[in-house]
C-alpha positions as CSV (number, residue, x, y, z in Angstrom):
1,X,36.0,-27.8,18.3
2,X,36.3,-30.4,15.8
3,X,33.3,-29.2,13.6
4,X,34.4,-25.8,13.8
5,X,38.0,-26.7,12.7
6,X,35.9,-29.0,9.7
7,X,34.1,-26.2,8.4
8,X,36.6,-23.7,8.5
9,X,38.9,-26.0,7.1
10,X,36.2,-27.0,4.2
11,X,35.5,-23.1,3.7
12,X,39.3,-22.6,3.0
13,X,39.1,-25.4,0.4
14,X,36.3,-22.7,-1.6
15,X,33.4,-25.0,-0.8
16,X,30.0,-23.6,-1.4
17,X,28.4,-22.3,1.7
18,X,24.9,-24.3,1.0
19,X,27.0,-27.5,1.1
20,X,28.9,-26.6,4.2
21,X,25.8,-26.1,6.3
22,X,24.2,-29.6,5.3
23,X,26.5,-31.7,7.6
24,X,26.7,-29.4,10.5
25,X,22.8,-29.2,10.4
26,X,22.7,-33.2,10.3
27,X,25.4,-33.2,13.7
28,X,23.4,-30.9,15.5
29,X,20.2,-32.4,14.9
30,X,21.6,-35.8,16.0
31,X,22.9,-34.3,19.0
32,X,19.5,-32.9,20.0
33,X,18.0,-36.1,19.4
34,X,20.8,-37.7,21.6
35,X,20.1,-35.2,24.8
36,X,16.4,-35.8,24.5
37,X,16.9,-39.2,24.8
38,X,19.7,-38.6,27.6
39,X,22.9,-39.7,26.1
40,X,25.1,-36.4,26.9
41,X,24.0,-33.6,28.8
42,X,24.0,-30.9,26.1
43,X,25.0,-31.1,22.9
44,X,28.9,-30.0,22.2
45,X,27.4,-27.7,18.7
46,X,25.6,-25.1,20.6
47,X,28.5,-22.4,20.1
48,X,28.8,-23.5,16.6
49,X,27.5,-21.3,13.9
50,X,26.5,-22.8,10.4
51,X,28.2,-21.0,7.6
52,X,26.3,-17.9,6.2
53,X,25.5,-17.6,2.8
54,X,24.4,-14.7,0.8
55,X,21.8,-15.4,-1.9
56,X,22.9,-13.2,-5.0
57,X,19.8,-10.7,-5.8
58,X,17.8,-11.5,-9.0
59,X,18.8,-9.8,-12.0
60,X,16.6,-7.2,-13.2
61,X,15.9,-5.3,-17.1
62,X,17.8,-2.1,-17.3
63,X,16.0,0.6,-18.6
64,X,17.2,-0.1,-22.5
65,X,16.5,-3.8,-22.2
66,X,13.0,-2.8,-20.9
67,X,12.1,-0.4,-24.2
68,X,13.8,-2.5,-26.3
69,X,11.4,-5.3,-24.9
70,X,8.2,-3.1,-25.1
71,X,9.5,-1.9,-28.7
72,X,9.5,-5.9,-29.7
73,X,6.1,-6.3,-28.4
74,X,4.7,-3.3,-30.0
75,X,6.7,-4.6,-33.4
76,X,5.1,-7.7,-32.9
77,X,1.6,-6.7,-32.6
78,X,2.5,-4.5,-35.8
79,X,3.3,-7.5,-38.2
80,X,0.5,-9.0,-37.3
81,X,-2.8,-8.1,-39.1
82,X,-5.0,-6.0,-37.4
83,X,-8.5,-7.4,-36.1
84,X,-11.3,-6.3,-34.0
85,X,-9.5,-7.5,-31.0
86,X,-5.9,-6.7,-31.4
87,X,-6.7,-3.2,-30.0
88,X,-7.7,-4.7,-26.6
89,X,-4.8,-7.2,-26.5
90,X,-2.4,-4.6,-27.1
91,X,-4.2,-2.1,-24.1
92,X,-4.1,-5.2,-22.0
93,X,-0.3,-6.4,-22.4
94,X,0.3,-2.6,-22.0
95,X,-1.1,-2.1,-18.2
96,X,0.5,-6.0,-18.1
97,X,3.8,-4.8,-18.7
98,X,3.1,-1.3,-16.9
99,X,2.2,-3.0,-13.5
100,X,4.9,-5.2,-13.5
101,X,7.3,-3.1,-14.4
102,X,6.4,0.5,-12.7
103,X,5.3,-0.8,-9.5
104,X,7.6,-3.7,-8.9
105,X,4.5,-6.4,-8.1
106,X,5.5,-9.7,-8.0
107,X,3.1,-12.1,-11.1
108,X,1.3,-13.5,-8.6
109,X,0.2,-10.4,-7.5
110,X,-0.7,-9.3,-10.5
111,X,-3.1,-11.6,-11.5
112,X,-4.9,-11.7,-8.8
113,X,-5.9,-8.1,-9.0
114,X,-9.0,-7.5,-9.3
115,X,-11.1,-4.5,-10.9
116,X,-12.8,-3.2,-7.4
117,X,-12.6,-4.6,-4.1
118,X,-14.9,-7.3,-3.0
119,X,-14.9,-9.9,0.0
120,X,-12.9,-12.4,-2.0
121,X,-10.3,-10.4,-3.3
122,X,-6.7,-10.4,-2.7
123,X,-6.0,-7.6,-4.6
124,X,-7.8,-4.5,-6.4
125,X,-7.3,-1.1,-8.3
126,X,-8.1,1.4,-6.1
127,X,-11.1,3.8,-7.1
128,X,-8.9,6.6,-7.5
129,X,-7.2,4.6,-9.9
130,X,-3.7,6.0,-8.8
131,X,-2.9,3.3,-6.7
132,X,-3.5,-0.8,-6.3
133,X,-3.6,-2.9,-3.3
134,X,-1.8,-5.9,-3.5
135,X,-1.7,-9.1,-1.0
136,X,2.3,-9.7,-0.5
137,X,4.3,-12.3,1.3
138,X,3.2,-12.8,4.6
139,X,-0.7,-11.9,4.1
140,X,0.1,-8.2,4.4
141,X,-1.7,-5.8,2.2
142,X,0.6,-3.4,0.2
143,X,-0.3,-0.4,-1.0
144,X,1.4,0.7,-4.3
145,X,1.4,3.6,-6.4
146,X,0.9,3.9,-9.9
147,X,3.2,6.0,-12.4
148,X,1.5,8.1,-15.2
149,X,2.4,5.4,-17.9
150,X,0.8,2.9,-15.6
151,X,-2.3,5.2,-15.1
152,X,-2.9,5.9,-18.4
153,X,-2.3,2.3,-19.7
154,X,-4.7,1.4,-16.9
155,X,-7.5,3.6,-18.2
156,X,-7.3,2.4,-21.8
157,X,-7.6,-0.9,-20.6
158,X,-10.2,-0.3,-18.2
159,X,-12.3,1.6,-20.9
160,X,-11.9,-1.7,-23.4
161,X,-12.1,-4.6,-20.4
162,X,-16.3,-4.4,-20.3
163,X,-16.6,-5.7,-24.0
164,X,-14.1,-8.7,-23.9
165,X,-14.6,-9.7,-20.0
166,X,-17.5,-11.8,-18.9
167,X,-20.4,-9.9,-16.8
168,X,-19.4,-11.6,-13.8
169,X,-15.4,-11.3,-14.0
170,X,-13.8,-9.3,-11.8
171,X,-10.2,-10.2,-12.5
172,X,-8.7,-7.2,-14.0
173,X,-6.7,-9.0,-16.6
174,X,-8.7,-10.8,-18.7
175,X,-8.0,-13.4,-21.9
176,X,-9.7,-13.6,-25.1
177,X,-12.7,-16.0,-23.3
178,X,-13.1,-13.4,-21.0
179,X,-12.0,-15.0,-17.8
């Protein structure tokens, strides 16, 4: 009764809900420990709910901020003089930015794509090369489909990945070393 009069009492105050549920996690693990080792018969916080908190979403690129961002990049690669390899960086930043972007994927997921699926891989582009198969959270394959900005960026990169990637590689994004 006490610790719920505490945290209610501490919530009125405008306390953060992360600090509230510190020191009623502390009491009820100290009175687990205490009816494991026999001093009360059950512990008085088994009622007692810690204070929810909900964690604000991440903020995301509206659709302006997103062109205005590709526009940069494209500017960017613009000013700078053209070489042998600036087509390919550009075709790979593009599917970069196109996979992030259109399907959602997480980084993570992103570079570990691969170009085909193999034993070792933990995610590929699918053959039909409409959709790529991604390991998520959990372990669990996802299956996500590609938009026609994302297919397209996908096939000039794929077209330009066998001169700059090693033999071997079968990452699908590659750097300048080929790896």
């Amino acid at each position: 009764m006490a610790t719920q009069f505490y945290l209610r009492k501490m919530d009125l105050q405008l306390m953060w809900p992360q600090i509230l549920s510190f020191p009623s996690m502390v009491k009820r693990i100290c009175y687990q420990w205490w009816v494991l080792l026999g001093g009360v018969a059950k512990s008085p916080l088994l009622g007692v709910k810690a204070p929810r908190f909900v964690r604000p979403l991440p903020q995301v690129l509206s659709v302006d901020q997103a062109v205005a961002w590709a526009e940069q990049a494209t500017a960017a690669h613009a000013s700078e003089a053209p070489g042998p390899a600036d087509e390919v960086v550009r075709a790979r930043d593009a599917v970069v930015l196109e996979l992030l972007y259109g399907t959602g994927m997480r980084i993570s997921e992103l570079v570990s794509l691969d170009v085909r699926e193999s034993v070792q891989s933990l995610g590929w582009v699918e053959q039909d090369g409409r959709h790529v198969m991604v390991m998520g959270k959990g372990g669990r394959h996802r299956r996500l489909p590609l938009g026609d900005a994302a297919q397209q960026a996908l096939r000039q990169w794929l077209a330009l990945r066998p001169g700059w990637a090693a033999l071997d590689e079968l990452a699908l994004v590659v750097g300048p070393r080929g790896r």
